[in-house]
N, C-alpha and C positions, 0 to 999 in steps of 0.2 A: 677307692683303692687303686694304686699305680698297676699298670699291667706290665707284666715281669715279662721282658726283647732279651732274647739271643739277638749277638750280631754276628753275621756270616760278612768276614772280609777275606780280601788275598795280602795273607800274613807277610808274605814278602815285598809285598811294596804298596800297602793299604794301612799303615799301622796307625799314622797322624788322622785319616778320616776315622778311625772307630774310636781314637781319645776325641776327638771333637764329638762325636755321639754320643760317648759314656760323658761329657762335659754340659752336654744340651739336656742330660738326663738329671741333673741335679739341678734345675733352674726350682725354683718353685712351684711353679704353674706346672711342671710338667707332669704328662699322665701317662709317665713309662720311668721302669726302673732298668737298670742294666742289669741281667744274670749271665754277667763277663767270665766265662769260664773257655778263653782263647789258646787252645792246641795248639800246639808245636812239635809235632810226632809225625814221626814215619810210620806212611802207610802199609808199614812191612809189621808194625808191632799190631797184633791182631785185633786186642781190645780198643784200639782208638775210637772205628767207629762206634763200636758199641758205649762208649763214653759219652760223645756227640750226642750217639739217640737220646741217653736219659737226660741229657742236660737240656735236648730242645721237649722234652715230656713234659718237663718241670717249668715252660714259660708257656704265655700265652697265645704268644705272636714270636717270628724271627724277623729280621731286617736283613735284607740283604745289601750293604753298600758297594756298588758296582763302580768300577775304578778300568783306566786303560787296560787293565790285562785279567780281568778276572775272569775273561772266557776261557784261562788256559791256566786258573788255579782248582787246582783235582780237588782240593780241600774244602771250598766253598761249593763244588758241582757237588760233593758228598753231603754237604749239610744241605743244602736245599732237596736235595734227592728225598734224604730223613723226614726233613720238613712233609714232603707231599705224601711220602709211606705211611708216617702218623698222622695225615689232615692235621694239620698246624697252618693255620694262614702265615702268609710271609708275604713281603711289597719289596720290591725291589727300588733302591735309592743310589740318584743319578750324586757320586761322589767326585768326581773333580766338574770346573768348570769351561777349563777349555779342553778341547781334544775329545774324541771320544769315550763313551762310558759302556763298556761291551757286560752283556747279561752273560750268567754262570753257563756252560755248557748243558745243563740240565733242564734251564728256566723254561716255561713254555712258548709257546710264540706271543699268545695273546697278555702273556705277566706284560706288565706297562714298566719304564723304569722312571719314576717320579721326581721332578724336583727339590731338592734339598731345601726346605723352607720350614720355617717353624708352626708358619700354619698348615702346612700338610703335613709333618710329624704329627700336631698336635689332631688332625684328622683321622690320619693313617693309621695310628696306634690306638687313639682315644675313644674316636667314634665310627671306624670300619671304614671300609673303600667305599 
């Protein structure tokens, strides 16, 4: 059975690497399903995160795709935050290729950010860090 990823990106300028995730996620071989339930709400309406929480309750694993600017999207530091409240494993994933790929404000020091390859998706998700 697939194991059901949240992905944690920075919705503003991250949007082409999470269709390329949710697209690596329908390969055949693969052994993750997406549970794409991607927010777009201000963090002034109250229930967002509390939305967030159930929807990372309900997967196995979160992914976090890390992108030039995701150290300074609130959205993404809020879902990995959720992540570590509820122990939910998450891996963070080095998402562009040149330039830097900055971890959530929230990540730990020792989170690794991994490279984007099919055999460490198919690691990462399949058979644990």
């Amino acid at each position: 059975m697939a194991t059901r990823v949240f992905i944690s990106f920075d919705y503003d300028h991250d949007q082409d690497l999470r269709s390329l995730l949710a697209g690596q996620a329908k390969h055949e071989d693969s052994p993750f399903e997406i549970a794409d339930w991607s927010v777009k709400e201000a963090f002034a309406k109250s229930n967002w995160q509390g939305k967030v929480r159930a929807q990372i309750r309900r997967v196995g694993l979160v992914a976090v795709i890390c992108g030039h600017q995701t150290d300074t999207a609130t959205g993404v530091a809020a879902e990995v935050k959720i992540a570590q409240e509820e122990e939910k494993p998450y891996f963070l994933l080095k998402g562009r290729a040149n330039g830097p790929n900055k971890k959530p404000a929230t990540a730990l020091a020792a989170d690794k950010i991994y490279e984007w390859t099919w055999d460490n998706l198919k690691t990462l998700i399949g058979g644990g860090r």
